[in-house]
Backbone as JSON Lines, residues from 0, in Angstrom:
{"i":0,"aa":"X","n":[0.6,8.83,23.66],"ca":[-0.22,9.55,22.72],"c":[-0.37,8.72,21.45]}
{"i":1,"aa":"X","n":[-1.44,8.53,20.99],"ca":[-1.97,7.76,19.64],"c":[-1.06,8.6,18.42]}
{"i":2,"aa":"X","n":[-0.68,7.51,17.79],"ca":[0.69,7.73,16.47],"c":[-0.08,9.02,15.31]}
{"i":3,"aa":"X","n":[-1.25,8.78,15.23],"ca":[-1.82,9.84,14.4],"c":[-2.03,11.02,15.04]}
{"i":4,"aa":"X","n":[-2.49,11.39,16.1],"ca":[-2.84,12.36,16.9],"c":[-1.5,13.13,17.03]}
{"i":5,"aa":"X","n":[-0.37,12.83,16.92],"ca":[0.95,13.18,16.63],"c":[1.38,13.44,15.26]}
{"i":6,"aa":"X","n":[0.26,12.96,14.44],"ca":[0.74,13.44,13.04],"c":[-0.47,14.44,12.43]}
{"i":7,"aa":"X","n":[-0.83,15.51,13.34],"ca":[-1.98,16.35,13.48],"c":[-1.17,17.18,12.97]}
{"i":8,"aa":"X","n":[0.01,17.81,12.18],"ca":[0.74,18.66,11.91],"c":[1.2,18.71,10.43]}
{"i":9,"aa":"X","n":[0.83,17.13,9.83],"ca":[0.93,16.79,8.32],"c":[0.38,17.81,7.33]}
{"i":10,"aa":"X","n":[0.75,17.85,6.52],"ca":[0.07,18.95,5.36],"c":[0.32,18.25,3.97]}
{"i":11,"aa":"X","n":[-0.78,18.84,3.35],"ca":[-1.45,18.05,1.85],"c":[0.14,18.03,0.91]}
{"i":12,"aa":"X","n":[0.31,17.42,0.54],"ca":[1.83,17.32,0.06],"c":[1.63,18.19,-1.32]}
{"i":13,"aa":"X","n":[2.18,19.7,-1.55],"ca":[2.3,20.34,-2.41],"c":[1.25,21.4,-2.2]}
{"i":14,"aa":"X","n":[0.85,21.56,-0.84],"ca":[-0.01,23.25,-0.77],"c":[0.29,22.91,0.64]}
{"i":15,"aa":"X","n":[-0.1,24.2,1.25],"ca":[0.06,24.79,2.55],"c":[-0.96,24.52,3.44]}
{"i":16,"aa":"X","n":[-1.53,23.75,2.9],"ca":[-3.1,23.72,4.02],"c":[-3.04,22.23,4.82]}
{"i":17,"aa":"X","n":[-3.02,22.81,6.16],"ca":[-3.02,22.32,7.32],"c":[-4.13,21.19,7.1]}
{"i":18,"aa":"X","n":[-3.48,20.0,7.69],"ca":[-4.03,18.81,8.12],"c":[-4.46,18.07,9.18]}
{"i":19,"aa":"X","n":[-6.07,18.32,9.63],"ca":[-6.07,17.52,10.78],"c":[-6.23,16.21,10.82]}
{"i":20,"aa":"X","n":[-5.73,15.9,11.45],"ca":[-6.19,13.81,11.77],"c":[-7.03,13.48,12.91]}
{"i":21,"aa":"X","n":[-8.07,13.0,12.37],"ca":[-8.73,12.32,13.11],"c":[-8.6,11.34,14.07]}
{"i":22,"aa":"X","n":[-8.43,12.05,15.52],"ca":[-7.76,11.19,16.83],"c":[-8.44,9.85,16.63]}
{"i":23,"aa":"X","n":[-9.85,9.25,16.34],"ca":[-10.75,8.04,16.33],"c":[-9.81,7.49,15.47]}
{"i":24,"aa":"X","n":[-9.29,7.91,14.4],"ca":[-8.83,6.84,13.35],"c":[-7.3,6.16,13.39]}
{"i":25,"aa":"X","n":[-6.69,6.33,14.51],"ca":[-5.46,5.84,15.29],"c":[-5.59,4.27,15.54]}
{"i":26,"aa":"X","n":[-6.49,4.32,16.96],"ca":[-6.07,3.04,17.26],"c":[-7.09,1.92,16.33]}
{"i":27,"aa":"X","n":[-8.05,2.45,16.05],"ca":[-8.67,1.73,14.38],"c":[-7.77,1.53,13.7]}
{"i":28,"aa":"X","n":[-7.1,2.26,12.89],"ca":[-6.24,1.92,11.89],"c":[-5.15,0.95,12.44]}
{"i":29,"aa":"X","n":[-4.22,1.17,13.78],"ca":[-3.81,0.53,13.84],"c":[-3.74,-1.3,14.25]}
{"i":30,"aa":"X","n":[-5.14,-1.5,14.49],"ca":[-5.48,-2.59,15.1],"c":[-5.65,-3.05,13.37]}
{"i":31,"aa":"X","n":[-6.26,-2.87,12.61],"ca":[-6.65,-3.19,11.09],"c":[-5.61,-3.69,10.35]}
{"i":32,"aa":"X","n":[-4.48,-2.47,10.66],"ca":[-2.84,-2.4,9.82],"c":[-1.95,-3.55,10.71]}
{"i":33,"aa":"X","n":[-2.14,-4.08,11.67],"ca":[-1.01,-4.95,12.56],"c":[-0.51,-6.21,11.75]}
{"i":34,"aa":"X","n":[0.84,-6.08,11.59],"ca":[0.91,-7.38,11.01],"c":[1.18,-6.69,9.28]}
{"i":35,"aa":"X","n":[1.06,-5.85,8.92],"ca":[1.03,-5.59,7.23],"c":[2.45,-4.64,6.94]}
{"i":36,"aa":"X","n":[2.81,-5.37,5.84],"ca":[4.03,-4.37,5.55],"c":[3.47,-3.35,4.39]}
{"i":37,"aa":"X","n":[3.69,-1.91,4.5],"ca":[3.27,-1.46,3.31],"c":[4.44,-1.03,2.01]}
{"i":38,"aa":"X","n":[4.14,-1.76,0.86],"ca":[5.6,-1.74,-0.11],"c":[4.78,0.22,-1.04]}
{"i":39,"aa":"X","n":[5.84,0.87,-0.92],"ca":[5.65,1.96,-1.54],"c":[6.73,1.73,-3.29]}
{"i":40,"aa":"X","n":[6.38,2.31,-3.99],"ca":[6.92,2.22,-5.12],"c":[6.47,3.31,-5.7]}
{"i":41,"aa":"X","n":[8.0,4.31,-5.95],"ca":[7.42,5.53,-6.7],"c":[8.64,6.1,-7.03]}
{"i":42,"aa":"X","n":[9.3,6.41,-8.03],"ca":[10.62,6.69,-8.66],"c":[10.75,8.3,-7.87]}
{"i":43,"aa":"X","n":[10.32,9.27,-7.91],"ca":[10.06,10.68,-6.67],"c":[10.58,10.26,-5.63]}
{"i":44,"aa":"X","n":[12.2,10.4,-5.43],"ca":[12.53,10.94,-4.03],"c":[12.2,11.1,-2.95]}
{"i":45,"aa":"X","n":[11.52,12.64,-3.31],"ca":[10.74,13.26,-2.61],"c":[9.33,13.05,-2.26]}
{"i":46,"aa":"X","n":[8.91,12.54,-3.2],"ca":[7.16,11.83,-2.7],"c":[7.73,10.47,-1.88]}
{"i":47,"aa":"X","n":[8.56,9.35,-1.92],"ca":[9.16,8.26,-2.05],"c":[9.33,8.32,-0.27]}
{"i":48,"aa":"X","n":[10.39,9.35,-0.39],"ca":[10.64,9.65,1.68],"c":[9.52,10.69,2.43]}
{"i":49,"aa":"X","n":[8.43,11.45,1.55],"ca":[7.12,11.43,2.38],"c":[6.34,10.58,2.88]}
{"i":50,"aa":"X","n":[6.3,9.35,1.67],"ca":[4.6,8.42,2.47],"c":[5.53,7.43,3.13]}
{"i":51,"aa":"X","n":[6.83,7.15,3.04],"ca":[7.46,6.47,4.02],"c":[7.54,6.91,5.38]}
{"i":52,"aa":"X","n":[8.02,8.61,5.16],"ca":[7.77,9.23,6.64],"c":[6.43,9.13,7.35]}
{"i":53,"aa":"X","n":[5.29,9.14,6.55],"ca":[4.11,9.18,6.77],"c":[3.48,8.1,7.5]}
{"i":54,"aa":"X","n":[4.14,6.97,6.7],"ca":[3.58,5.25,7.2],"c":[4.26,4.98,8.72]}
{"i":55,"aa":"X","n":[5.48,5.24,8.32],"ca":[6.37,5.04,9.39],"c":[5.94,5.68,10.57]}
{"i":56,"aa":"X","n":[5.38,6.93,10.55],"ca":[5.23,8.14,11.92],"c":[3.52,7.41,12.19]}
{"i":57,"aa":"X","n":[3.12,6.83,11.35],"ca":[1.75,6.16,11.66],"c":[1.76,4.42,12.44]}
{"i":58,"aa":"X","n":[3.12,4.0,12.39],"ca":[3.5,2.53,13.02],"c":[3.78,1.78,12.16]}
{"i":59,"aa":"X","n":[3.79,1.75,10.99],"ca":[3.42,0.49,10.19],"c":[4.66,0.63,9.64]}
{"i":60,"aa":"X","n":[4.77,-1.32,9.25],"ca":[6.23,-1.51,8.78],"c":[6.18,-0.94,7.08]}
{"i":61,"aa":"X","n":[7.24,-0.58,6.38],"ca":[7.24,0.51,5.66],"c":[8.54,-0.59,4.72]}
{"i":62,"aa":"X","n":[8.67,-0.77,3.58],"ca":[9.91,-1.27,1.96],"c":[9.47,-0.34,1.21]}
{"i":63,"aa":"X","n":[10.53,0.37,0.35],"ca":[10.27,1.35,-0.63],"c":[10.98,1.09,-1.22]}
{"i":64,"aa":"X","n":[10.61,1.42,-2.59],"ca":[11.97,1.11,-3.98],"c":[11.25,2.33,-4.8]}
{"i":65,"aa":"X","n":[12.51,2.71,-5.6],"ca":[12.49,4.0,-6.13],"c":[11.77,3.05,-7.76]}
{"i":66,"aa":"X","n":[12.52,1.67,-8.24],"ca":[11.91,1.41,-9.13],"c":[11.0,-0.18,-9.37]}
{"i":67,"aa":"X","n":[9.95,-0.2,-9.89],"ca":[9.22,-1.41,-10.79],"c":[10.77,-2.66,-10.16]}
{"i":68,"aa":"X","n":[11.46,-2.83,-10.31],"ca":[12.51,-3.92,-10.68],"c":[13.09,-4.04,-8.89]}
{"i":69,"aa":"X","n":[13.31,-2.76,-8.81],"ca":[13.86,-3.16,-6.89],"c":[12.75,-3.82,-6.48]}
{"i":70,"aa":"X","n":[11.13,-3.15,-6.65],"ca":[10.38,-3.82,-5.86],"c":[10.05,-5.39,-6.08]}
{"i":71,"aa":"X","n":[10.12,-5.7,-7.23],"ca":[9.46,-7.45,-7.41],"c":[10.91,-7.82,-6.94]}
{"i":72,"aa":"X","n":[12.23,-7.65,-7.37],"ca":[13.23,-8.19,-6.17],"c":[12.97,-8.51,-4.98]}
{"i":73,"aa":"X","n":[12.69,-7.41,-4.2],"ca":[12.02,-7.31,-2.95],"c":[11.08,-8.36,-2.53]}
{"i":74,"aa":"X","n":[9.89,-8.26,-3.43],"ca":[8.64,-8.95,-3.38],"c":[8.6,-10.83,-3.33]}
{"i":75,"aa":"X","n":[9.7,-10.89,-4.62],"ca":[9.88,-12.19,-4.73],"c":[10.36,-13.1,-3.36]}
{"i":76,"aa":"X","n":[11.27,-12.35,-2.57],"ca":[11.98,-12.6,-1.55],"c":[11.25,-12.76,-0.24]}
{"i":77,"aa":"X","n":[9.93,-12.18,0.16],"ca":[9.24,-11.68,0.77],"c":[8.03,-12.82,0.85]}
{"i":78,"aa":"X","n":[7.99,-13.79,2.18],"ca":[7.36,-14.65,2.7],"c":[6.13,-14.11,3.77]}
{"i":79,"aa":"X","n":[5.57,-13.18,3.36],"ca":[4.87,-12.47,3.67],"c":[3.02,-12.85,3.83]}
{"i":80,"aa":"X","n":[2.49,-12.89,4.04],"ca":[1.23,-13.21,3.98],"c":[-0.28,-12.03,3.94]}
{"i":81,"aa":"X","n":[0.37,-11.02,4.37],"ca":[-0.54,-9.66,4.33],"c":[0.69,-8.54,4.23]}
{"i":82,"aa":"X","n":[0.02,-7.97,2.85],"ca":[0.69,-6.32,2.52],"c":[-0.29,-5.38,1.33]}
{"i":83,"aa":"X","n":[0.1,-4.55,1.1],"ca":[-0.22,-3.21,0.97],"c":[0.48,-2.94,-0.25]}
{"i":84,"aa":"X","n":[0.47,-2.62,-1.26],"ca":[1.2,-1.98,-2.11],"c":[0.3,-0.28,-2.81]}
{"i":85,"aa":"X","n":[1.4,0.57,-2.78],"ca":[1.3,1.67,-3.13],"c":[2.4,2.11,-4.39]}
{"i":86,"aa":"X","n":[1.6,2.46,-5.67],"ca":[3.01,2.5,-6.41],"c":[2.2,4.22,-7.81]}
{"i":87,"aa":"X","n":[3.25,4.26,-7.91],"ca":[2.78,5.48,-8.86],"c":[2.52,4.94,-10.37]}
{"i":88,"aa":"X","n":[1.96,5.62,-10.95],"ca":[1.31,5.24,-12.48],"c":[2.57,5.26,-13.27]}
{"i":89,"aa":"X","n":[3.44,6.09,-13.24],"ca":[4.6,6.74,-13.87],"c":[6.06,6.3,-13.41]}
{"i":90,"aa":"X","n":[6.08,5.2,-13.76],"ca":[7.5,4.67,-13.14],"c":[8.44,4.06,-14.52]}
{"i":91,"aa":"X","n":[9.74,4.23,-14.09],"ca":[10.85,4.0,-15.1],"c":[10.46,2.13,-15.45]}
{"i":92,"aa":"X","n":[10.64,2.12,-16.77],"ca":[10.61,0.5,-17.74],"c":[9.56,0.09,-17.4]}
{"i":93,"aa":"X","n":[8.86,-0.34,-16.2],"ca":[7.01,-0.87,-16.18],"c":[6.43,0.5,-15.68]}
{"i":94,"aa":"X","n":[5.18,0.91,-15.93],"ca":[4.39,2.01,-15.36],"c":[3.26,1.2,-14.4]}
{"i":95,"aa":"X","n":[3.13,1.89,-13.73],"ca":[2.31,1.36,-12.11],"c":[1.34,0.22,-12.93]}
{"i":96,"aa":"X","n":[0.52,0.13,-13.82],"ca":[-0.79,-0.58,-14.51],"c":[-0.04,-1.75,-14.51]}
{"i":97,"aa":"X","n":[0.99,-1.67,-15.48],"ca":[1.84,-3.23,-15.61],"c":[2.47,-3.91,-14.71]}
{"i":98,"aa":"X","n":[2.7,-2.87,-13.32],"ca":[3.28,-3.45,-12.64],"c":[1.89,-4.44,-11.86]}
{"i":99,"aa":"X","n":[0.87,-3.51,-11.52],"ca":[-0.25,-4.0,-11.17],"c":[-0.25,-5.81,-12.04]}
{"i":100,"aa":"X","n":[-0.2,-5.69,-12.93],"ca":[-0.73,-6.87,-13.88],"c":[0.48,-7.64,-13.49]}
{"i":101,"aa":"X","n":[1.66,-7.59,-13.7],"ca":[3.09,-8.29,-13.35],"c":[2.39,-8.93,-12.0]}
{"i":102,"aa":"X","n":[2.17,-8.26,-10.61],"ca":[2.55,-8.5,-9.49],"c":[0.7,-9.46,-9.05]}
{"i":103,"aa":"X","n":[0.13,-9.61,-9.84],"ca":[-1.04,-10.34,-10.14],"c":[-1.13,-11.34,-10.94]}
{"i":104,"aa":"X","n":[-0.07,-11.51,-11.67],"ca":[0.21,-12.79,-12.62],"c":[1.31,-13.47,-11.68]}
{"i":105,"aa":"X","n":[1.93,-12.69,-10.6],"ca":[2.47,-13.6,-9.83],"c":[1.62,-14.63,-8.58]}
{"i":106,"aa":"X","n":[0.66,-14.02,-8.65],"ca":[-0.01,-15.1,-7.84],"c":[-0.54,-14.03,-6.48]}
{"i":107,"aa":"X","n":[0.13,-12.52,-6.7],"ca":[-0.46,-12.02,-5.33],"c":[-1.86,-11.11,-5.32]}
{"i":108,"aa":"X","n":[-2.49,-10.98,-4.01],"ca":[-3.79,-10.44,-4.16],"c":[-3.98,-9.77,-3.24]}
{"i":109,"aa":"X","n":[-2.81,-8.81,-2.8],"ca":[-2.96,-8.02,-2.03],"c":[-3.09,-6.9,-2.36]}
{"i":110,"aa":"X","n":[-4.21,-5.89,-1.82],"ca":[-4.91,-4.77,-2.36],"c":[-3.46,-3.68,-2.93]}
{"i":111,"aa":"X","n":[-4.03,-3.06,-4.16],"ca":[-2.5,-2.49,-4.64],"c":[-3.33,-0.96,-4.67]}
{"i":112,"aa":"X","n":[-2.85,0.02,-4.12],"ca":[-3.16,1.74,-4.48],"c":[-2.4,2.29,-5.38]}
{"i":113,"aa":"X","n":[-2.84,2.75,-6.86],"ca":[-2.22,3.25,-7.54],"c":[-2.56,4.85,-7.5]}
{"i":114,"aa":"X","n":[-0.94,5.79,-7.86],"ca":[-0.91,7.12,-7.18],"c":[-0.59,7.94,-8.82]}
{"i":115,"aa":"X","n":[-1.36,9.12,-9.11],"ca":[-0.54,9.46,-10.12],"c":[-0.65,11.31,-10.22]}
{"i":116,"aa":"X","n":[0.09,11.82,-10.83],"ca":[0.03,13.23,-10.3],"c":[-0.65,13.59,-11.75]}
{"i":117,"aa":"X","n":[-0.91,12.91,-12.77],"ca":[-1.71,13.85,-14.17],"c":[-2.9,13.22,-14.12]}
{"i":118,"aa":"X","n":[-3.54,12.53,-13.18],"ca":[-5.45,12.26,-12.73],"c":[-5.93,12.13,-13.87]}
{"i":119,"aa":"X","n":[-5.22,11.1,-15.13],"ca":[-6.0,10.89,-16.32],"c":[-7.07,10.41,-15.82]}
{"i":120,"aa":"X","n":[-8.47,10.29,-16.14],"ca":[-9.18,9.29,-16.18],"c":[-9.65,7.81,-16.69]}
{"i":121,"aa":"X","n":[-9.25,8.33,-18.21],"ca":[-8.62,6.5,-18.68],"c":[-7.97,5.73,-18.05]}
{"i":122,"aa":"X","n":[-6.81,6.76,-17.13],"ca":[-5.82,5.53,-16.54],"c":[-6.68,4.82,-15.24]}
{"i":123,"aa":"X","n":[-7.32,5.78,-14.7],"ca":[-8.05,5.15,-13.34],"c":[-9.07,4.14,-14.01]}
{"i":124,"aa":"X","n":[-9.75,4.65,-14.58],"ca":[-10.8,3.11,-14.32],"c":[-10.08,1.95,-15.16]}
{"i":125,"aa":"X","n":[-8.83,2.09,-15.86],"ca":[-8.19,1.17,-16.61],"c":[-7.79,0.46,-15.61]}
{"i":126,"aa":"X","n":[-7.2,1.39,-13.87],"ca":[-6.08,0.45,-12.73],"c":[-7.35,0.24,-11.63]}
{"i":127,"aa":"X","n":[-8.73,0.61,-12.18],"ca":[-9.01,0.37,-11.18],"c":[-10.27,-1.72,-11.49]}
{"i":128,"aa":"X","n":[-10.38,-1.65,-13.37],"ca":[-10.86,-2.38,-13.98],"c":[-9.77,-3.93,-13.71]}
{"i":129,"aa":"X","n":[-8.61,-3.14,-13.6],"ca":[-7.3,-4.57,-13.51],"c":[-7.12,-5.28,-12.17]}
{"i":130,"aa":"X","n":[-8.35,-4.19,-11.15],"ca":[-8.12,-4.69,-9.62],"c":[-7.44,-3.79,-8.87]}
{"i":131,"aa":"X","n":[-7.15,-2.81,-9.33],"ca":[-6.72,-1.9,-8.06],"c":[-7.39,-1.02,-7.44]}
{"i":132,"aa":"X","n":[-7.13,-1.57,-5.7],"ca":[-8.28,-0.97,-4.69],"c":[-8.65,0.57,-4.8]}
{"i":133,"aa":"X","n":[-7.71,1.2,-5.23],"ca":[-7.8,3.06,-5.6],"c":[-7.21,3.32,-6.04]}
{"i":134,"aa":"X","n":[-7.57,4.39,-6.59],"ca":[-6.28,5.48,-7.61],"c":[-6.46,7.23,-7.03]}
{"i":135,"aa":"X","n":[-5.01,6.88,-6.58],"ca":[-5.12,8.77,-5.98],"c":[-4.58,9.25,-6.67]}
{"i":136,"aa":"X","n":[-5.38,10.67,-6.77],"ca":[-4.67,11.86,-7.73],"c":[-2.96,12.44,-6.52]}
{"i":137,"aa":"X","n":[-2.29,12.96,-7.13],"ca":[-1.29,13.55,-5.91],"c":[-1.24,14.94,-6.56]}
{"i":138,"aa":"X","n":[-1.6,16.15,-5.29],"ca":[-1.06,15.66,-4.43],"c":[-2.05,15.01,-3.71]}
{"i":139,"aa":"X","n":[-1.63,14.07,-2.58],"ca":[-2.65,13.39,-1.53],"c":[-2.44,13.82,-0.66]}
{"i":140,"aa":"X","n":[-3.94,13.45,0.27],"ca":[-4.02,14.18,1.69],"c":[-3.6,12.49,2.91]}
{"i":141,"aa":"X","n":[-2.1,12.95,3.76],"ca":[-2.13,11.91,4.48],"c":[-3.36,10.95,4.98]}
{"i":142,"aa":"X","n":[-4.17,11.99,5.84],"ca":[-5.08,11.11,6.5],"c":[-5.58,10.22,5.55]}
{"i":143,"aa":"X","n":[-6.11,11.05,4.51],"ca":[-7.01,9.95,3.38],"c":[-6.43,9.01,3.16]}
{"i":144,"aa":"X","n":[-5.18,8.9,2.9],"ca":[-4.24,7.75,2.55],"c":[-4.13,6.57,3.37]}
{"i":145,"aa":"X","n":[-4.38,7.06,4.5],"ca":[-4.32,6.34,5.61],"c":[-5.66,5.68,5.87]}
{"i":146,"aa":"X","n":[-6.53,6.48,5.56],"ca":[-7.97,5.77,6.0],"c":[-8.4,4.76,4.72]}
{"i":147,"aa":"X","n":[-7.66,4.78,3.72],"ca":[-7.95,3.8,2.57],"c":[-6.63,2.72,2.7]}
{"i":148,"aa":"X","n":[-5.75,2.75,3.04],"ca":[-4.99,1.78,3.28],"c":[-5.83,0.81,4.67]}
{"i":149,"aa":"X","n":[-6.22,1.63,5.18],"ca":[-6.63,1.03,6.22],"c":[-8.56,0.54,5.78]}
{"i":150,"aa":"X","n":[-9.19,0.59,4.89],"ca":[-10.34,-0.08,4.17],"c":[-9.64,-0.88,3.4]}
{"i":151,"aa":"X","n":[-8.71,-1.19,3.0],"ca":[-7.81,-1.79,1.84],"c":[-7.92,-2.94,3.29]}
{"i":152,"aa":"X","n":[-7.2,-2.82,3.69],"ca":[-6.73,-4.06,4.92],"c":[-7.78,-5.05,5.17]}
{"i":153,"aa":"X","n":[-9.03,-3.94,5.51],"ca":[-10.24,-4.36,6.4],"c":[-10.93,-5.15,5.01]}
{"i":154,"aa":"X","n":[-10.82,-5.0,3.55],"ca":[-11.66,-5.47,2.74],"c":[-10.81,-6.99,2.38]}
{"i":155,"aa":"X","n":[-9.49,-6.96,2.57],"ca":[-8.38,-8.02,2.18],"c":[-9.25,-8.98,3.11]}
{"i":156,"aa":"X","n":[-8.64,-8.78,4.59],"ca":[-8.96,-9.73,5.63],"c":[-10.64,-10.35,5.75]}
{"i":157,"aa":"X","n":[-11.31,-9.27,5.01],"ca":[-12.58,-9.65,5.06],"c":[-13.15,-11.1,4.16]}
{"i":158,"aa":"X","n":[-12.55,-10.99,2.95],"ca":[-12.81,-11.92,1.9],"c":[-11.41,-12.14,1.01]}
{"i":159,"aa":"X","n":[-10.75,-13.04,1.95],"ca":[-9.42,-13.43,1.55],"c":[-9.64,-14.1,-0.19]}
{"i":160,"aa":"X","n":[-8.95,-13.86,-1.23],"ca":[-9.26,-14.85,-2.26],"c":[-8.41,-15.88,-1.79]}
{"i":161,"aa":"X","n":[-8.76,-17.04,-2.69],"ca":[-7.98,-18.41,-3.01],"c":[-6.83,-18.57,-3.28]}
{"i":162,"aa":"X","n":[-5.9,-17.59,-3.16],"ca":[-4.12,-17.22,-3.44],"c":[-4.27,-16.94,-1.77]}
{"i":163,"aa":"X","n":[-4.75,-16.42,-1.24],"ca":[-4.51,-15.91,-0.46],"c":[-4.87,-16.97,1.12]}
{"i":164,"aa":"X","n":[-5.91,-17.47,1.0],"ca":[-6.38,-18.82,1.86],"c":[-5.24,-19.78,1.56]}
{"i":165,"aa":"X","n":[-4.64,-20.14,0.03],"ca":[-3.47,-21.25,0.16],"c":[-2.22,-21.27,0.94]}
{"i":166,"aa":"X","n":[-2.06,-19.22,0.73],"ca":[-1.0,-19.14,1.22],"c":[-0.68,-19.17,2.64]}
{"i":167,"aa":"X","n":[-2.09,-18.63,3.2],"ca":[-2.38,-18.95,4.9],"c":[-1.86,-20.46,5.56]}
{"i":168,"aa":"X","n":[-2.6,-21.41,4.46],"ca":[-2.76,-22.39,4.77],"c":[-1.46,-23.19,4.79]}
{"i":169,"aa":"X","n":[-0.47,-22.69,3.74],"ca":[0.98,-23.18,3.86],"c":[1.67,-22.79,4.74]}
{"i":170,"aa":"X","n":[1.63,-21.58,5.31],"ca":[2.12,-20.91,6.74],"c":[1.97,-21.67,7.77]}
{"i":171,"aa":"X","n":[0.85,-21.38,7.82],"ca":[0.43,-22.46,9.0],"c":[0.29,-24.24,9.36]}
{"i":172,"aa":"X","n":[0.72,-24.85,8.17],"ca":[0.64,-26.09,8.13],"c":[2.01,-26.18,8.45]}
{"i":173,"aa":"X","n":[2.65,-27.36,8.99],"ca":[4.0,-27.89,9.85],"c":[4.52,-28.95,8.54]}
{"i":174,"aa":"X","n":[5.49,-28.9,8.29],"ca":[6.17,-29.7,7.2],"c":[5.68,-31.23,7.44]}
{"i":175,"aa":"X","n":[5.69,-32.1,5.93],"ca":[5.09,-33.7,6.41],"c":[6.35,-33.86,7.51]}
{"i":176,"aa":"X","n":[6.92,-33.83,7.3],"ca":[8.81,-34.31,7.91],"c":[8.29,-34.27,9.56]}
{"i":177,"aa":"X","n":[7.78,-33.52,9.97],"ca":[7.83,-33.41,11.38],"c":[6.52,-33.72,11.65]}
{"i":178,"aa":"X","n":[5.75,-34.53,11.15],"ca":[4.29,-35.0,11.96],"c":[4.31,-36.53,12.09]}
């Protein structure tokens, strides 16, 4: 059975109303998502072990840090070539915007979703002016989350930038030492 079609039982995180998932958007998403780790970042617990449960019950490899500082730990360490970041506006010592700007002055250009539960509007077109692929109000609706992580992917792979072609290109190139 397709990983979403199994998560036909999800509900909008913070009301009662039933969630269907769209059986088509399974093996789409997952052919799009193969290969991507998605880094969640959101000081909430409880929001923190939802979209992990969420990613996870959907296939995809899943790092979460409760704060700004676990995750660029994480990140720095992380030889990675395609990912996902999801982080909340409202996080302890950097807030999601700066982290956005931090994790873009490091050189990465992988689509970032910023999440926030008070839907300022200044703040969105501020995270969305700095480069970030969306800004969800929470609560969020799984599927949606899913179907924009998964346009997030499809727009990355589509028009890789120049951080992102170098870094291909160092992957895949074989050390001078051994040619």
């Amino acid at each position: 059975m397709d990983s979403l079609q199994s998560l036909s039982h999800l509900e909008h995180w913070g009301s009662s109303a039933r969630l269907p998932i769209n059986p088509g958007l399974g093996d789409h998403l997952m052919q799009e998502l193969q290969g991507v780790t998605v880094f969640v970042v959101e000081s909430d617990d409880g929001v923190r072990g939802s979209l992990a449960w969420l990613l996870d019950s959907a296939g995809l490899v899943v790092a979460s840090d409760a704060t700004p500082l676990g995750f660029l730990c994480r990140f720095r360490r992380t030889r990675l070539t395609r990912g996902l970041i999801i982080a909340d506006t409202r996080l302890p010592l950097i807030n999601g915007l700066e982290l956005q700007r931090i994790v873009r002055a490091m050189g990465c250009d992988w689509p970032m979703i910023l999440t926030s539960g008070s839907g300022e509007v200044n703040e969105a077109v501020a995270a969305i002016k700095d480069g970030a692929f969306d800004y969800i109000e929470k609560p969020m609706c799984g599927r949606s989350l899913l179907q924009r992580l998964h346009d997030a992917a499809r727009q990355f792979d589509a028009a890789p930038s120049a951080a992102n072609q170098a870094r291909q290109r160092l992957t895949l190139r074989p050390p001078r030492w051994r040619t």
